[in-house]
C-alpha positions as CSV (number, residue, x, y, z in Angstrom):
1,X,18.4,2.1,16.1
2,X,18.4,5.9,15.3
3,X,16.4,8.4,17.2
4,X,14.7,10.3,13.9
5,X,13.9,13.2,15.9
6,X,18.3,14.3,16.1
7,X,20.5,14.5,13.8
8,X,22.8,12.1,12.1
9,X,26.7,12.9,11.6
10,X,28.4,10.1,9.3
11,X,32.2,10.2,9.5
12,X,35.2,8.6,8.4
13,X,38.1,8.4,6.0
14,X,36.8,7.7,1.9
15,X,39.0,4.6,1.5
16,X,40.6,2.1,4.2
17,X,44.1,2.7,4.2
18,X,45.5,0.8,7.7
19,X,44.4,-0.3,10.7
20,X,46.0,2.8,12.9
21,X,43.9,5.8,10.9
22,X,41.1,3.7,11.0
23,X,41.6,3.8,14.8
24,X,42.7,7.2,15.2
25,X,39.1,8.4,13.3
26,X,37.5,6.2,15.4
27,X,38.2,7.4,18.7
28,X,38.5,10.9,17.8
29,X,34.4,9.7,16.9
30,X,33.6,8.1,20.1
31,X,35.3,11.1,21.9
32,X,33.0,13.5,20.3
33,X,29.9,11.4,20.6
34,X,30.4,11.5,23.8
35,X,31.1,15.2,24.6
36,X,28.0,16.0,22.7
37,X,25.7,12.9,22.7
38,X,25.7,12.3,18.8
39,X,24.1,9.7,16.7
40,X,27.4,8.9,14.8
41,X,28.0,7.1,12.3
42,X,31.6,5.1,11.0
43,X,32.1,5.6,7.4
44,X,35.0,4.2,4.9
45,X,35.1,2.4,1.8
46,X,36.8,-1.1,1.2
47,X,36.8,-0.6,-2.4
48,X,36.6,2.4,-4.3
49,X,35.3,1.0,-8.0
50,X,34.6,4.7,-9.0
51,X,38.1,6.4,-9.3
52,X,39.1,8.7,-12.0
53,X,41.8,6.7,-13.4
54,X,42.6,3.3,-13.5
55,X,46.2,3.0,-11.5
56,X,44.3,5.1,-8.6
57,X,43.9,3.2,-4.9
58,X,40.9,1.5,-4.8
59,X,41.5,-0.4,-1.3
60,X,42.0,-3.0,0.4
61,X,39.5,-5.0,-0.7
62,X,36.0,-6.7,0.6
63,X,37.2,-9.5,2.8
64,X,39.8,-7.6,4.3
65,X,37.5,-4.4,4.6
66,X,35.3,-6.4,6.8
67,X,37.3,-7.8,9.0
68,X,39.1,-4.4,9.6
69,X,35.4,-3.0,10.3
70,X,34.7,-6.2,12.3
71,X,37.4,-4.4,14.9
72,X,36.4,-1.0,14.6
73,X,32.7,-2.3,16.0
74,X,34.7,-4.5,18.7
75,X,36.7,-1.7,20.2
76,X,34.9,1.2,19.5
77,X,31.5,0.3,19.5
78,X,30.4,2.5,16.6
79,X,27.6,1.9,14.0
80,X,29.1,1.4,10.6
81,X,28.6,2.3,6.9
82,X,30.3,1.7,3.7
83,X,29.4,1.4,0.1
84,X,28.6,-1.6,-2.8
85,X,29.1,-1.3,-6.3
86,X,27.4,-5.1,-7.3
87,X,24.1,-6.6,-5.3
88,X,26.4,-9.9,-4.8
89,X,28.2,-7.4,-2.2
90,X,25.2,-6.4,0.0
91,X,24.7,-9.6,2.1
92,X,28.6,-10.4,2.0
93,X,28.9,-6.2,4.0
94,X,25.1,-6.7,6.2
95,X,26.4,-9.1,9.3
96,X,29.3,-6.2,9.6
97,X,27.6,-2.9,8.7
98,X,24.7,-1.5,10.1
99,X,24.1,1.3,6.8
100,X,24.5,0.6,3.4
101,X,25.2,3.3,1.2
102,X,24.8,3.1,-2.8
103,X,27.1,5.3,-4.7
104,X,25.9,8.3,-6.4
105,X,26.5,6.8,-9.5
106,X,24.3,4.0,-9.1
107,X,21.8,5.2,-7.5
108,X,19.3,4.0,-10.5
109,X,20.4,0.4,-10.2
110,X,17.4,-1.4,-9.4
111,X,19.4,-5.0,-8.5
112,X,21.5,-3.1,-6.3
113,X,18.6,-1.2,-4.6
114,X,16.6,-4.4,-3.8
115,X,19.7,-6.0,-2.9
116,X,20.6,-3.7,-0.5
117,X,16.9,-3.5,1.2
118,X,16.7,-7.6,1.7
119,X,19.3,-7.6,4.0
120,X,17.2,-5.6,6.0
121,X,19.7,-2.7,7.3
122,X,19.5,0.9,7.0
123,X,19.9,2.0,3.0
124,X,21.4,4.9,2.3
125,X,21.2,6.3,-1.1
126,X,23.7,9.1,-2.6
127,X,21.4,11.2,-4.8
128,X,23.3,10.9,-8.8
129,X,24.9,14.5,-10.1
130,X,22.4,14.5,-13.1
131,X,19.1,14.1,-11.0
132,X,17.3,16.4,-9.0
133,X,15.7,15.7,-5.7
134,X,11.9,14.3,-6.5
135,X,13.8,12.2,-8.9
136,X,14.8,10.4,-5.9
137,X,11.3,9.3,-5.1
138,X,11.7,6.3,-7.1
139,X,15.0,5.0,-5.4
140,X,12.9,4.9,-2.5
141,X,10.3,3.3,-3.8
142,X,12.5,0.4,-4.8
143,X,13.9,-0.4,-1.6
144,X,10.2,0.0,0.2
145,X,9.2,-1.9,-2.3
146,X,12.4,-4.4,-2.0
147,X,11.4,-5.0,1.7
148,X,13.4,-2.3,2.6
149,X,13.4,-1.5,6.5
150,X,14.6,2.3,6.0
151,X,15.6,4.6,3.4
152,X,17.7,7.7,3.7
153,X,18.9,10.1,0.4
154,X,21.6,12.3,0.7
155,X,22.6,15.4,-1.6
156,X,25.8,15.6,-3.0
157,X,25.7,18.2,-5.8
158,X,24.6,18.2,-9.2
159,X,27.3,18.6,-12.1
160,X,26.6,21.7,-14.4
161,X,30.0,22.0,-16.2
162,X,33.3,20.7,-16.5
163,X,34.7,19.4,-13.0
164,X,32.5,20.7,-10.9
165,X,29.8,20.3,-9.3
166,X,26.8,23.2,-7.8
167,X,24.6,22.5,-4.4
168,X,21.2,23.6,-4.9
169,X,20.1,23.3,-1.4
170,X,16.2,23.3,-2.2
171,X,16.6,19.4,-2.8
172,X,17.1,18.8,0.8
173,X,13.6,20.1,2.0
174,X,12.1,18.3,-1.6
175,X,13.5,14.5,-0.6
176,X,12.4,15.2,2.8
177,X,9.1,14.6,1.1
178,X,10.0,10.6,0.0
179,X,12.1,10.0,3.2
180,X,12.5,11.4,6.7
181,X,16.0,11.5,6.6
182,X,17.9,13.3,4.5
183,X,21.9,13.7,4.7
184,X,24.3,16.0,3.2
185,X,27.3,15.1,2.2
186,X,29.3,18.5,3.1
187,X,32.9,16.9,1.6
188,X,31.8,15.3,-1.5
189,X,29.9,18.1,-2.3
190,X,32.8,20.2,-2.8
191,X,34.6,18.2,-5.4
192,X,36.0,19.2,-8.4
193,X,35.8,15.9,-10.0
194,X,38.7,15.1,-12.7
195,X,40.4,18.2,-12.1
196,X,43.6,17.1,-10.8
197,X,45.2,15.2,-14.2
198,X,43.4,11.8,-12.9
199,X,42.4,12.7,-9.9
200,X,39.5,14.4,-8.2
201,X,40.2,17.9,-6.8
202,X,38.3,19.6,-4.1
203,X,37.9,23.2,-2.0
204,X,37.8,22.1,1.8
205,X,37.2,25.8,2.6
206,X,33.7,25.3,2.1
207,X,32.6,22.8,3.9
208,X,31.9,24.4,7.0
209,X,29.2,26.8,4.9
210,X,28.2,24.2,2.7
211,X,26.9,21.9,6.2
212,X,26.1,25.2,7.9
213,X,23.6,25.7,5.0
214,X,22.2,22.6,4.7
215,X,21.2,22.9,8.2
216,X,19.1,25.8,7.5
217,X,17.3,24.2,4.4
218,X,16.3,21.4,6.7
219,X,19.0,18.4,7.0
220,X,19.2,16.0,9.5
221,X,21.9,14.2,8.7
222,X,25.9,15.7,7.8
223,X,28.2,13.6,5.8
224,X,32.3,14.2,6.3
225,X,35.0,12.6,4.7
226,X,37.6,13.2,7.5
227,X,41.5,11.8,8.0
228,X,44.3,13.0,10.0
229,X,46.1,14.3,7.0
230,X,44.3,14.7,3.9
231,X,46.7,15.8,1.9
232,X,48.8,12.6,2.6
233,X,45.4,10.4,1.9
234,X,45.2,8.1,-0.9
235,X,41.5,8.5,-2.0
236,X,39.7,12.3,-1.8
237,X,42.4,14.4,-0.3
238,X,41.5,18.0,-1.4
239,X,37.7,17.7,-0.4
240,X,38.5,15.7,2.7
241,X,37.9,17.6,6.3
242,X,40.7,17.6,8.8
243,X,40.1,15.5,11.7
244,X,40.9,18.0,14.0
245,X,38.7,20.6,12.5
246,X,35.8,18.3,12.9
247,X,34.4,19.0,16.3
248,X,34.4,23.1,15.5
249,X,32.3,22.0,12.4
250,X,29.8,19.5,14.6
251,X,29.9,22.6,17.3
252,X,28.8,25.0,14.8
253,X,25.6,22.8,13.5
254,X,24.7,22.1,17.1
């Protein structure tokens, strides 16, 4: 489905919040897929189960999520990630997604891993903030092992200290070892997680260096959180990229 040999670019608002940003994303994705002739990849959550506090959005919910995606793929024509939390969820999300991404967090969840792999699409697995990148090797090895058809691992930062978290760039050439794609997530990565009294805080300044430097330690793959206004968003504001300020970022790693 993917031609290994270029790059991936995975886009798309953290949570779903309506139907018109999830259109306004999208064609501002086919748009630039077709200026540049990307691989590009649809990216949004339907539930966020991981949020800093309790009252926080989560979204709209699974069945709901889907169908919303469902249209996405109709008009747009755009492959299609999002993330699980429980293994129940991976066949409900495979007839609609393409990708299925496991959260950081999880990342060690065997049930979810092998879940994820029967359903035979695409895994993508968000490397956890307390392990490095050969850790990952196993991850891997559960969803090859699961009947997995492909595994990518993406870096998202490691957390050293108190909300925040530190890149070390070497893991992207080191997972390239257990899998030939590796992604980096340039908006996660620059999180400041719990900072914000209950929420997550972020420096969006950096993101353009951040995927700029990934692409010199080896990355084939770029990860960005992006919305029309981020500051208005209800999930990831502060480390979310401007939609508009996407194609200068996608121009500078071509």
């Amino acid at each position: 489905m993917f031609d290994p040999d270029h790059p991936i670019f995975i886009a798309g608002p953290c949570a779903i919040e309506s139907a018109a940003i999830l259109d306004e994303v999208a064609a501002e994705l086919v748009r630039l897929r077709e200026k540049f002739g990307l691989q590009i990849v649809f990216k949004s959550s339907f539930d966020k189960a991981n949020r800093t506090s309790i009252g926080s959005y989560r979204g709209v919910g699974l069945q709901k999520g889907m169908e919303m995606f469902a249209e996405v793929k109709r008009r747009f024509n755009l492959p299609l990630t999002t993330d699980i939390h429980e293994p129940w969820q991976a066949a409900e999300v495979a007839p609609t997604v393409d990708v299925i991404q496991i959260p950081a967090f999880l990342c060690r969840q065997t049930d979810l891993l092998v879940a994820a792999a029967r359903t035979g699409r695409i895994v993508n697995i968000k490397k956890a903030q307390f392990l490095s990148g050969d850790d990952m090797r196993y991850p891997v090895q559960k969803v090859v092992e699961g009947g997995g058809v492909e595994a990518w691992l993406t870096e998202r930062g490691n957390s050293f200290g108190y909300n925040n978290l530190v890149v070390d760039f070497r893991n992207l050439p080191i997972m390239k070892r257990h899998t030939r794609r590796v992604v980096m997530d340039c908006t996660h990565s620059v999180q400041r997680p719990g900072s914000g009294s209950g929420t997550t805080g972020g420096d969006r300044e950096y993101i353009p260096a951040i995927a700029l430097a990934a692409r010199a330690f080896g990355a084939n793959g770029y990860f960005f959180e992006v919305h029309p206004d981020p500051d208005s968003s209800f999930s990831d504001g502060p480390n979310m990229l401007r939609l508009k300020d996407l194609e200068s970022v996608i121009t500078s790693l071509l």
